[in-house]
Every structure is written in structure tokens, then in C-alpha cells.
C-alpha positions as CSV (number, residue, x, y, z in Angstrom):
1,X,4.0,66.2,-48.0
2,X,2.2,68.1,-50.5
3,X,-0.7,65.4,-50.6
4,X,-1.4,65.2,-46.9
5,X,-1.1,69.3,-47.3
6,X,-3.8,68.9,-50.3
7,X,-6.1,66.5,-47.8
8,X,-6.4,69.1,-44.8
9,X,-6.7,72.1,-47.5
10,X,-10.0,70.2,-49.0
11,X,-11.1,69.1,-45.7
12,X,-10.7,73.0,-45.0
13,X,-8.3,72.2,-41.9
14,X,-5.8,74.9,-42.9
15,X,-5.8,78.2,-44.3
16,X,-4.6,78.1,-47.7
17,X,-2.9,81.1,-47.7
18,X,-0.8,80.8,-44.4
19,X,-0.7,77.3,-43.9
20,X,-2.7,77.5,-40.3
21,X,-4.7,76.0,-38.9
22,X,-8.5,77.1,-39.5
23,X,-11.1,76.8,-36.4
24,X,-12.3,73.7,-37.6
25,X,-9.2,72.3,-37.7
26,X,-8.6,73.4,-34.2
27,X,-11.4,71.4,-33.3
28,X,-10.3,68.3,-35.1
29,X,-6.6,67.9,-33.1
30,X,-9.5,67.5,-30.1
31,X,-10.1,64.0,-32.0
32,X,-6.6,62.9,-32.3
33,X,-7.1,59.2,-32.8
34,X,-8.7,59.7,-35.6
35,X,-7.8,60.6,-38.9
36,X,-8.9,64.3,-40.0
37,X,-11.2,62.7,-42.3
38,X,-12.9,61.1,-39.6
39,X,-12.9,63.8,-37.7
40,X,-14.0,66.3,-40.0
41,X,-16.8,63.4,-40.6
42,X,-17.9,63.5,-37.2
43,X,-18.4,67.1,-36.9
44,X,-20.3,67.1,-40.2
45,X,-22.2,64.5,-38.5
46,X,-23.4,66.8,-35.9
47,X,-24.4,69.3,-38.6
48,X,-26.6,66.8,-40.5
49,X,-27.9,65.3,-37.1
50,X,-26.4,61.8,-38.0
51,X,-24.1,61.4,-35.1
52,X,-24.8,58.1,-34.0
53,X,-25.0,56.4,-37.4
54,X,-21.2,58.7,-37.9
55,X,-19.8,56.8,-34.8
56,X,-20.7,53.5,-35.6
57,X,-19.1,54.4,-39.2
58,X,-15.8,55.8,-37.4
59,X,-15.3,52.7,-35.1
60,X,-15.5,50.5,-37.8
61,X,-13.3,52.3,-40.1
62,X,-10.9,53.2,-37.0
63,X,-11.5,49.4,-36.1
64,X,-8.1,47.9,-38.3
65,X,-10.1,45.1,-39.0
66,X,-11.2,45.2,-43.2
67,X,-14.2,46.5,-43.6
68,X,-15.6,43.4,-45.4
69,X,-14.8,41.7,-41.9
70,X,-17.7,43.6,-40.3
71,X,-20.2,42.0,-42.9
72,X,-18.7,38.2,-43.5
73,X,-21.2,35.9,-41.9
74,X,-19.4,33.6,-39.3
75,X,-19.4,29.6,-40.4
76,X,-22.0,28.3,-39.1
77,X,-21.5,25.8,-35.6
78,X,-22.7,21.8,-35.7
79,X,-24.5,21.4,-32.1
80,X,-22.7,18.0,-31.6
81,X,-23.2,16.8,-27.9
């Protein structure tokens, strides 16, 4: 508990004092498939003007494939009529 509580507290989620929820974290429960690190990502994103590359990055990391699955070239095919 205390480590998922120490994850939305750096991602600035909740209000350290109370325990609420801070605007941004508001806006994160609108992304609800994602993780808040994604989510928090992806509004970053739009702060930085990297939205597009962010998406890509979420889908694959949302994906539940492993990541080195994305970059694993497929075997090659013999063209044997």
C-alpha cells in the first residue's frame, strides 16, 4: 500500500497532506486503462508536444506483449512453390 501510495505522491496524483486526489490526478482516472504512469506520461506528452510519439510508446507498453517482442525480426520465409 504504502508503495503504490509513494508512486501517485511522485507522479503528483495525490495531495500529500490529505491523501486526495490533485487535479491532475483527476484527469488521469479519465485514462483508466492505463496505468497512472502512462497516464501522467501522456499528459506530459501534450506539454512537451510529443503526443504521437507518447501513444505509440503507451500502446506498446499497454500492449502485454515484451517489449523486446516489438523489435525481434521475424525468421525469415523460403518462397518454395
Amino acid at each position: 500500500m504504502d508503495n503504490a501510495k509513494n508512486k501517485l505522491l511522485l507522479l503528483n496524483l495525490i495531495n500529500e497532506k490529505t491523501g486526495e486526489l490533485t487535479i491532475l490526478g483527476k484527469l488521469c482516472t479519465c485514462f483508466n486503462k492505463y496505468s497512472p504512469m502512462i497516464s501522467r506520461m501522456l499528459f506530459a506528452a501534450y506539454y512537451y508536444d510529443v503526443v504521437p510519439e507518447c501513444i505509440i510508446i503507451a500502446v506498446m507498453l499497454n500492449s502485454g506483449n515484451s517489449l523486446m517482442d516489438w523489435f525481434i525480426k521475424p525468421p525469415k520465409t523460403s518462397n518454395k512453390n
